[in-house]
Residue, then its C-alpha position, 0 to 999 in steps of 0.5 A: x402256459x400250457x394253453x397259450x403253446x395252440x395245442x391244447x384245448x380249453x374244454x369246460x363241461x358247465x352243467x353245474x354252471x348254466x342256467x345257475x349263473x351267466x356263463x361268457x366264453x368269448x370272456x373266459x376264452x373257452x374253446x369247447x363247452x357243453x352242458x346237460x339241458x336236464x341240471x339247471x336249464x329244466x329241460x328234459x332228460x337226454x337233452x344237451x348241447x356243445x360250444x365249439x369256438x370258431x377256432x377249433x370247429x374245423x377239427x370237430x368230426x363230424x362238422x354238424x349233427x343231423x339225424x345222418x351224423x351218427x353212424x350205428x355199428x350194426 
């Protein structure tokens, strides 16, 4: 199995899934997740957000978002 070899990450985009049905990524073994606020949540448009499991948080660049984590090419 492709999952169990440690290279490859279980990624899920659950926006047809939050905020429909209770969504457990400890149970599903789910890495990385995201989901739109906007479908299901009733959030407003632009909004969303992202799972990293403690696993995998070392890889993800940059390791926190702020309003200093984005770089602009201007």
């Amino acid at each position: 199995m492709i999952r169990s070899s440690g290279n490859a990450i279980y990624a899920l985009d659950a926006r047809q899934s939050v905020g429909q049905i209770p969504v457990k990524v400890k149970k599903i073994g789910c890495e990385v997740m995201t989901a739109t606020g906007r479908k299901y949540l009733r959030a407003p448009r632009g909004t969303g957000f992202s799972f990293v499991s403690s696993r995998r948080v070392d890889r993800v660049d940059p390791p926190g978002i702020d309003g200093h984590s984005a770089f602009l090419d201007r």
